[in-house]
C-alpha positions, 0 to 999 in steps of 0.5 A, spaced: 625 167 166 624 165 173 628 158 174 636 159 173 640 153 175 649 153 176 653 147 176 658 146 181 662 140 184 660 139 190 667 138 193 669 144 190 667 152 190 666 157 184 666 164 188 666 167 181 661 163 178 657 164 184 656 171 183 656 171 176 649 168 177 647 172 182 648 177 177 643 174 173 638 172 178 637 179 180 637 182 173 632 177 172 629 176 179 628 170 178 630 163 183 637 160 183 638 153 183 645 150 185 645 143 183 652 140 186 655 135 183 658 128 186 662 124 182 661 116 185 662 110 183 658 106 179 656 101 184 652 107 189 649 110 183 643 107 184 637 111 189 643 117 190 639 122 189 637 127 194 635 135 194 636 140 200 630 142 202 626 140 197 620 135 198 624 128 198 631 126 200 635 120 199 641 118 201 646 111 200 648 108 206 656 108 205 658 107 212 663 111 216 669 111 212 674 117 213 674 119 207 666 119 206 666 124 212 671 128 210 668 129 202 661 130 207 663 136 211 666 138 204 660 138 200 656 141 207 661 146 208 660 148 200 653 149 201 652 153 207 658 158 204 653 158 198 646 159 200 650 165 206 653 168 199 646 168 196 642 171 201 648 177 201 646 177 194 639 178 196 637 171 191 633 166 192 636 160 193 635 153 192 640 146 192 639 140 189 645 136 190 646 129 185 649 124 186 651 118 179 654 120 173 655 128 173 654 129 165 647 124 166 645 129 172 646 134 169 642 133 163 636 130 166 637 137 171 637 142 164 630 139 162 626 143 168 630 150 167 630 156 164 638 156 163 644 153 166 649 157 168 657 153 168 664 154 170 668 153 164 673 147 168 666 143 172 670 136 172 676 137 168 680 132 169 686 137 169 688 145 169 689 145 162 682 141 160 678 147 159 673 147 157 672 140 160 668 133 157 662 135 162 661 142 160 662 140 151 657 134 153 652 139 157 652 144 151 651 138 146 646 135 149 643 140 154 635 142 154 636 149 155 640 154 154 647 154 158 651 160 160 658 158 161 661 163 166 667 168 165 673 167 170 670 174 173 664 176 173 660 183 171 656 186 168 653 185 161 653 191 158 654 189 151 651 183 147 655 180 142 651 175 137 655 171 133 650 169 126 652 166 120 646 165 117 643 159 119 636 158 123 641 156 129 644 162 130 637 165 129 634 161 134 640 162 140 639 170 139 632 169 140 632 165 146 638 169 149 632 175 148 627 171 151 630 170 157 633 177 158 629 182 157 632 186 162 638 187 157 634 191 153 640 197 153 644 194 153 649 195 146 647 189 141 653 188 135 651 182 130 657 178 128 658 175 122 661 170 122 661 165 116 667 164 111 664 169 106 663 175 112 658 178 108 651 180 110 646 179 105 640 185 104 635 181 105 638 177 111 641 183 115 634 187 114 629 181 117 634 180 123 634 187 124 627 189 123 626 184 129 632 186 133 629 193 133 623 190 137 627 188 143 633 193 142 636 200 142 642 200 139 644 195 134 651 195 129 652 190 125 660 187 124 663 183 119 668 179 121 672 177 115 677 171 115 677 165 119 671 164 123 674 161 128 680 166 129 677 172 127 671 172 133 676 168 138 680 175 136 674 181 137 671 177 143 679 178 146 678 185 146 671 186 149 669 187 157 662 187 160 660 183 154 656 176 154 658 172 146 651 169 144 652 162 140 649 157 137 648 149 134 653 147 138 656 140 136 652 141 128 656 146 124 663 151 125 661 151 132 663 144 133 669 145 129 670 153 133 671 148 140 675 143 137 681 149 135 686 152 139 683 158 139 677 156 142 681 153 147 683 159 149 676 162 149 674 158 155 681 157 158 681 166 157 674 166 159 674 174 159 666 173 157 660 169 159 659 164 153 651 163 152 649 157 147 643 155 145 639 150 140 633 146 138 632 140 142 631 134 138 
């Protein structure tokens, strides 16, 4: 992986976020992109894009309104902690900042990365709106993988690959390995996680054997019960650990993030949320 990109309102700074994806972008060693984000409205949408650094910019003429100064220096400010908070880091940065319709910007931004890393709130509209509109629309629709980021970040000692049996659960486990071989160690448990909570022979052989070609230490876990509150309840009494899901929007998981106890998981956070699918 050599492309990591983090969401971040431009007005608004994610410490923890932040250096949850320093953590990964020098577990990876890869270029960390921060792409901030400006909610404006619909009449300045157009030719409003514009990135730091890069090998264009654009900008809108909006006059010197106050308030247009006062959320520049925010923006500015932000950017500036930022890339000093990276080079602390010893991370190699980039800014990208958008400028129109979040959710649009960031979705057309997930086509060129290799991940997007998010904060759980990005957007919400208030404390309790957790996960947010954008971040449920990011996952459905994005086209790349997208970590959502834990309230405090460590590092990931244990992975956790919620399957059900279905290709989706499969392909997010093998992107997740993809993208992390440097995770290699790290301590692997398969959570089953269907209604039936039963692995087959056959199915848990097959996963196995391809997992041994990537890991070292591999459990498997049956999860019985209700899907939702029985992973949301495991994944509660984890620490360093980072959930692997999949096909979200497409099956239980879509359900998962409409229960109360899905609410929970992102408003606790206490673990990195990975989720993948087929880009159709």
């Amino acid at each position: 992986m050599k492309k990591i990109m983090i969401a971040l309102g431009a007005e608004k700074t994610e410490q923890q976020s932040t250096a949850f994806a320093c953590y990964l972008a020098r577990l990876t060693g890869s270029r960390l992109t921060g792409v901030f984000l400006e909610d404006l409205p619909t009449e300045n949408v157009p030719g409003v894009k514009f990135a730091y650094g890069s090998v264009f910019v654009e900008t809108i003429d909006t006059g010197n309104v106050p308030e247009t100064e006062f959320k520049g220096r925010a923006v500015a400010e932000n950017i500036s902690a930022f890339k000093r908070y990276c080079e602390e880091q010893g991370v190699d940065c980039q800014i990208h900042c958008d400028q129109g319709v979040p959710d649009a910007e960031l979705i057309g931004e997930s086509r060129y990365a290799d991940i997007i890393i998010t904060p759980p709130g990005l957007f919400a509209s208030s404390p309790l709106e957790v996960p947010a509109g954008l971040v449920k629309e990011l996952l459905a629709k994005s086209e790349c993988p997208v970590m959502i980021a834990p309230h405090h970040a460590e590092p990931v000692n244990k992975i956790l690959f919620a399957y059900d049996g279905n290709a989706s659960s499969v392909f997010a486990i093998k992107q997740f390995t993809y993208l992390f071989p440097e995770l290699k160690d790290a301590e692997i448990t398969v959570l089953q996680a269907n209604k039936d909570a039963v692995f087959s022979e056959d199915q848990k052989e097959k996963l196995y054997e391809y997992l041994k070609e990537h890991y070292h230490r591999i459990d498997f876990k049956d999860l019985r019960g209700k899907p939702e509150d029985e992973l949301f309840d495991y994944t509660l009494r984890q620490s360093s650990a980072c959930l692997v899901m999949g096909a979200f929007g497409r099956n239980w998981l879509s359900r998962l993030f409409k229960a109360s106890t899905a609410d929970l998981l992102i408003k606790i956070n206490n673990l990195p949320v990975f989720i993948a699918h087929p880009v159709v």
